[in-house]
C-alpha positions in Angstrom: 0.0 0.0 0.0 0.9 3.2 -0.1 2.3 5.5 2.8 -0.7 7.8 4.3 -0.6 11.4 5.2 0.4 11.9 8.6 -1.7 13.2 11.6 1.1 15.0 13.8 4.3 14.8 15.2 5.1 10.7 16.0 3.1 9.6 12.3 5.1 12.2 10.3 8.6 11.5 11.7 7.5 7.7 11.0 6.5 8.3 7.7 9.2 11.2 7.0 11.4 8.0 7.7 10.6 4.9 6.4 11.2 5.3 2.5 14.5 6.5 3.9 17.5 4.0 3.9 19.7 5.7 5.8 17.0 7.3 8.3 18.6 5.6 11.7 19.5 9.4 12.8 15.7 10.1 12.3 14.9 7.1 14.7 16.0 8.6 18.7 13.7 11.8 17.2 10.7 9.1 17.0 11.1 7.7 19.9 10.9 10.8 21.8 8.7 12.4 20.1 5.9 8.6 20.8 7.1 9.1 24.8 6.0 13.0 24.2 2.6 12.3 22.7 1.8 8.9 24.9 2.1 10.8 28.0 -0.3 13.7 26.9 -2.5 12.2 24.8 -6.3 12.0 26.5 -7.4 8.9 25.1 -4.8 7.1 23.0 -7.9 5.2 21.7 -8.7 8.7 19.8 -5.2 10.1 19.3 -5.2 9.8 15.2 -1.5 10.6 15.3 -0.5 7.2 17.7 -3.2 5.2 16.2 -2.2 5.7 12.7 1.3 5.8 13.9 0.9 2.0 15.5 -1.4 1.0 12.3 2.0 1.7 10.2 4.5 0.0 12.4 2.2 -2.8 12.4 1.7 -3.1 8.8 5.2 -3.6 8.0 4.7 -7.0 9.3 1.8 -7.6 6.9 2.0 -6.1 2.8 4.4 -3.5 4.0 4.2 -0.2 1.6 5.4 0.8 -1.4 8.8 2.0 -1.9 9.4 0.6 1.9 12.6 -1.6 2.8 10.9 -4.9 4.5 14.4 -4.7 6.8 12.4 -2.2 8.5 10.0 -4.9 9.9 12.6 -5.8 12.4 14.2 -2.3 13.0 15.1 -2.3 16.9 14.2 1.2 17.5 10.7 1.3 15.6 9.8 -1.7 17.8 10.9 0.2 21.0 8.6 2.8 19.4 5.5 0.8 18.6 5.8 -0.6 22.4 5.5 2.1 23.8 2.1 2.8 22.2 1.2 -0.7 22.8 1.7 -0.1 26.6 -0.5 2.8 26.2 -3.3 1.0 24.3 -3.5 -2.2 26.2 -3.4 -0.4 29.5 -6.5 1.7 28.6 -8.4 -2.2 27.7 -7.4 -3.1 30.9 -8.8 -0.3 32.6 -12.0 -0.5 31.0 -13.1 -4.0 29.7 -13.8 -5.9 33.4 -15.3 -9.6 32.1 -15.3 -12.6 34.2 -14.7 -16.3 33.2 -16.4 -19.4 34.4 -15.5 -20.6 37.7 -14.9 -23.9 35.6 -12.7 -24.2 32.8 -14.1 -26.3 31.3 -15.2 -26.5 27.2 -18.9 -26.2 27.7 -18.6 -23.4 30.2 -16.3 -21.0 28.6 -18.6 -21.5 25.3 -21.5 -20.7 27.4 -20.4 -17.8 28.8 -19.0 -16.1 25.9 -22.5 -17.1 24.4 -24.1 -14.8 27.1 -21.7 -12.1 27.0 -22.6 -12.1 23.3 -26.4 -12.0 24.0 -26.1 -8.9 26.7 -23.8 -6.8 24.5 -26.2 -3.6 23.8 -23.9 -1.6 21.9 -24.8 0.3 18.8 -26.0 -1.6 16.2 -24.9 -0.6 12.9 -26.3 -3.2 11.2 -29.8 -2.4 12.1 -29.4 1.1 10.8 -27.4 -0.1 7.6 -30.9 -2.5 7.4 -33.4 0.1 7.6 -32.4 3.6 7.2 -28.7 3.9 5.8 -28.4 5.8 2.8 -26.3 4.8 -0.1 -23.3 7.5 0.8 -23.6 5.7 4.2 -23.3 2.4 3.0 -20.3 3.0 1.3 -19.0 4.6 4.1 -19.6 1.6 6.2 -17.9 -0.3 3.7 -14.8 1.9 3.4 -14.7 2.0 7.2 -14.7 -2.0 7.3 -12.1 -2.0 4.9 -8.7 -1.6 6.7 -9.8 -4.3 8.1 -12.1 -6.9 5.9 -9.1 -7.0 3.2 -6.8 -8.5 5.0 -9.4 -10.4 7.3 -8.2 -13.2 9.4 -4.5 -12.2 9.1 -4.4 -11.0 12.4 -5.6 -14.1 14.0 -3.6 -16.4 12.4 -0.7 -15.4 13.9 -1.6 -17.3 16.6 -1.4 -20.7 14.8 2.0 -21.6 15.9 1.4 -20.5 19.2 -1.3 -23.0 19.8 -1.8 -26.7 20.5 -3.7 -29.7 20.3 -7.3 -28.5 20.3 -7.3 -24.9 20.7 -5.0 -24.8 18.0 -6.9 -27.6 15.4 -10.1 -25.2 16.0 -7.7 -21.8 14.9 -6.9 -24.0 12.1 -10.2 -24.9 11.3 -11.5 -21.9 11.7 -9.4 -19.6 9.3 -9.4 -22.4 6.3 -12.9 -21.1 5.7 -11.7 -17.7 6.4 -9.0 -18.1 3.4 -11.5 -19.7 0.8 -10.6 -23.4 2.0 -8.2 -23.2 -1.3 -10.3 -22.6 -3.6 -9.3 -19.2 -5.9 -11.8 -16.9 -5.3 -13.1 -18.0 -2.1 -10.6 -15.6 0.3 -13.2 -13.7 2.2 -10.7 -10.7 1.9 -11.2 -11.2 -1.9 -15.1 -11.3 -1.5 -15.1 -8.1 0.3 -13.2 -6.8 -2.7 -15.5 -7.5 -4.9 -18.2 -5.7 -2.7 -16.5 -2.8 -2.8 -16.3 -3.0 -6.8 -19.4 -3.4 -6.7 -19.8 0.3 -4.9 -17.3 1.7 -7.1 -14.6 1.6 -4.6 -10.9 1.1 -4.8 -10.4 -2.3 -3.8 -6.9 -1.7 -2.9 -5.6 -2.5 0.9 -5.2 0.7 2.3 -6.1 2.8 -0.1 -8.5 4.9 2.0 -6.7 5.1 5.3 -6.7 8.4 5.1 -10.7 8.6 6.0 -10.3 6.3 8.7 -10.9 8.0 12.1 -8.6 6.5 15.3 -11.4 4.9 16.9 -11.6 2.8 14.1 -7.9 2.3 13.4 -7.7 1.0 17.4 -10.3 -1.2 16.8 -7.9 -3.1 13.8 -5.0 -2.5 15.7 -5.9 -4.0 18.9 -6.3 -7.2 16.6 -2.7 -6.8 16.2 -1.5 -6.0 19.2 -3.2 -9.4 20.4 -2.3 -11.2 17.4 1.3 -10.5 17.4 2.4 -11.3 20.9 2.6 -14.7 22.4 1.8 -13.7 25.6 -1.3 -12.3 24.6 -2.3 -15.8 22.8 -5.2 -16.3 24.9 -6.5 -12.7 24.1 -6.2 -13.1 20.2 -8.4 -16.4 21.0 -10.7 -14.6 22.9 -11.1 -12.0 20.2 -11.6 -14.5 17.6 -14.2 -17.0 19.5 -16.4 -13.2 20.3 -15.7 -12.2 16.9 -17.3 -15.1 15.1 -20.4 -15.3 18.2 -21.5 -12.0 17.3 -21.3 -11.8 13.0 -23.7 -14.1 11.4 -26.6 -12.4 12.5 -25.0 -8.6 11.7 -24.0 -10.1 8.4 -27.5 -10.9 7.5 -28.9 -7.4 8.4 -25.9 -6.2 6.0 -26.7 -7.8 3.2 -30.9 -7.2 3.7 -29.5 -3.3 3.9 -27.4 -3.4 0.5 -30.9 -5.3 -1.4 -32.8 -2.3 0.3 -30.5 0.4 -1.5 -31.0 -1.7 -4.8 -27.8 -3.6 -4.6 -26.9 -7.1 -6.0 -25.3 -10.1 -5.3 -22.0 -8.8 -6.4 -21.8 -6.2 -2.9 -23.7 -8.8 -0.7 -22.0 -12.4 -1.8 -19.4 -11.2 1.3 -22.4 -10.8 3.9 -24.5 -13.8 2.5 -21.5 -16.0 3.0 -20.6 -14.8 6.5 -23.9 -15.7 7.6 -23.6 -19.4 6.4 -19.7 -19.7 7.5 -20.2 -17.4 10.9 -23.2 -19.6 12.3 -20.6 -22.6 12.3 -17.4 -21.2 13.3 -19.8 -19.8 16.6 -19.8 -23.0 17.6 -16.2 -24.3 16.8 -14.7 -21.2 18.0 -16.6 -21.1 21.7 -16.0 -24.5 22.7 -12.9 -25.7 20.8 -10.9 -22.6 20.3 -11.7 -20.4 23.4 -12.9 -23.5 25.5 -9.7 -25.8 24.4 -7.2 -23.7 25.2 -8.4 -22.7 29.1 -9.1 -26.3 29.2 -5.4 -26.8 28.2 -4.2 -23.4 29.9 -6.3 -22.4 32.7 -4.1 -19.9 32.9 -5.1 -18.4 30.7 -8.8 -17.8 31.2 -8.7 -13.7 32.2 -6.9 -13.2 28.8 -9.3 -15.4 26.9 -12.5 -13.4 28.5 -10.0 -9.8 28.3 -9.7 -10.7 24.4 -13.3 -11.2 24.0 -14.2 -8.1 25.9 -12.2 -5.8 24.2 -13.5 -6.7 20.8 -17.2 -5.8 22.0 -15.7 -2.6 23.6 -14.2 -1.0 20.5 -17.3 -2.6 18.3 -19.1 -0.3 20.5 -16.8 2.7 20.5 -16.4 2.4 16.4 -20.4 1.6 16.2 -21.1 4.9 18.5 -18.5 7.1 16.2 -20.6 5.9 13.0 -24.0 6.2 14.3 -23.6 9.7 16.2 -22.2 10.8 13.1 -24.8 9.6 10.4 -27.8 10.5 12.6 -26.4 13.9 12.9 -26.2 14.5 9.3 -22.2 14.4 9.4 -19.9 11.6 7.4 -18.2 9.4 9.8 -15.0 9.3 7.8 -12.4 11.6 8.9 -12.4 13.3 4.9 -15.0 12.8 2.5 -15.0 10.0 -0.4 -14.1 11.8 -3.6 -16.6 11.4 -6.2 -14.4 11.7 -9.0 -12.1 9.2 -7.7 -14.9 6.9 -7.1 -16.5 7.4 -10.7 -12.8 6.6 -12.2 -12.7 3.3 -10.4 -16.0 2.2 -11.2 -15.6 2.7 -15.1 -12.5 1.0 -14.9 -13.5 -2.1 -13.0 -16.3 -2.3 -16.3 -14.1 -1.8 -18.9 
């Protein structure tokens, strides 16, 4: 992808650096300048400079950017710098998600309670406004919004494949075959939610509209990370996964019934339609023998298994609020308008 614009100090030294080979004097600046704006930010799940900041040093571990070295992945310093944030980020979670686990860890319990932590979660619902009254600039909105996530969906949580075993980690496995087409071209669910935004006459490219992507939203992806790319946090990616997959099928369908509302075919619903089918299984699969397997396995590991799980319904809620405040008051929820020249452009070329 392509590098975004910054959003202050610690994202613009990043950026200012990385298509630099010889930017190791620019490095102590970064650092310094992250320690600066960790300790006065007022909610570092709203700072657009560390949250876009983070989303970049996390990305170089996934399609990296254009005109980027990939020896930056591994780059001492920028890892000093994105832990920093990460301490930041994951002490905020802490502060706010509070969820209990079963008193036993067994299978059968963990799944049930995630199940009723599912069923009380009364956070905004986007997909019941995307159902009934979303209008077409707000569906697309809601599509670009899902998109620096959706196209590279499930990458996150397979980084905790090889830190899994027996049955926790068969379930993982499982679980994100579907998620990547079960080998069949065509099938990636990142590639379906391509073609949905084709559909829209969006760019389909990763990344391409970061830029519109408010903080909220951004910390919502990059907690993913965070969990995803630390082995200590294993049971938390788990937990965000098994939560994750309880509470889509039924969002998914209210989705796709939206898009038919605003006139749209199957080529922008196929994604939605499919997640209802695939997300009513994994429910199951990712409850009992994902979260359930591996506190079976790790008891240990049960407060980061429910911590996992709460955050994702947290920032669902935080991102779902942004939208919803912003559409019913008239306003776009993206941080810059979609440029309808841009968009025309796109759509005439994915026809020709």
């Amino acid at each position: 992808m392509k590098l975004p614009h910054p959003r202050g100090p610690v994202s613009e030294t990043l950026l200012n650096a990385l298509p630099r080979n010889d930017a190791a004097d620019a490095l102590p600046q970064l650092l310094a300048a992250a320690g600066d704006a960790v300790a006065a930010t007022e909610d570092v799940l709203y700072d657009d400079d560390l949250q876009l900041a983070l989303f970049c040093l996390y990305e170089l571990h996934y399609g990296g950017f254009d005109g980027v070295d990939d020896r930056w992945e591994w780059d001492v310093q920028l890892l000093q710098v994105r832990a920093l944030i990460e301490q930041r980020v994951e002490a905020r979670l802490r502060e706010s998600v509070a969820v209990s686990a079963p008193e036993k860890p067994t299978p059968q319990a963990v799944a049930d309670r995630l199940f009723e932590l599912a069923a009380d979660d009364d956070g905004p619902s986007v997909s019941a406004f995307l159902a009934r009254e979303a209008t077409p600039e707000q569906a697309k909105e809601f599509v670009v919004l899902r998109s620096v996530y959706q196209l590279k969906e499930a990458d996150p949580h397979t980084w905790a494949i090889p830190r899994l075993r027996g049955r926790a980690k068969s379930a993982m496995v499982e679980i994100q075959a579907d998620e990547y087409g079960g080998g069949k071209p065509g099938r990636i669910h990142a590639e379906l939610f391509a073609n949905t935004m084709q559909g829209l006459g969006l760019d389909p490219s990763f990344g391409a509209y970061v830029d519109c992507i408010p903080a909220i939203t951004l910390a919502s992806v990059n907690t993913m990370s965070l969990f995803g790319l630390q082995r200590r946090l294993r049971g938390a990616i788990c937990g965000h996964l098994a939560i994750y997959e309880m509470t889509s099928s039924i969002p998914n369908g209210k989705y796709a019934r939206g898009f038919r509302r605003l006139g749209f075919g199957d080529e922008v619903t196929e994604y939605f339609d499919e997640h209802v089918e695939a997300d009513a299984v994994h429910e199951q699969i990712a409850g009992r023998d994902l979260a359930g397997g591996l506190i079976a396995g790790e008891p240990a590991l049960a407060a980061d298994v429910f911590f996992g799980a709460g955050s994702a319904l947290y920032l669902d809620g935080l991102a779902g609020g942004w939208q919803l405040e912003a559409w019913t008051a008239g306003r776009s929820a993206l941080r810059q308008p979609l440029d309808p020249d841009r968009e025309v452009a796109v759509a005439v070329g994915a026809s020709a």
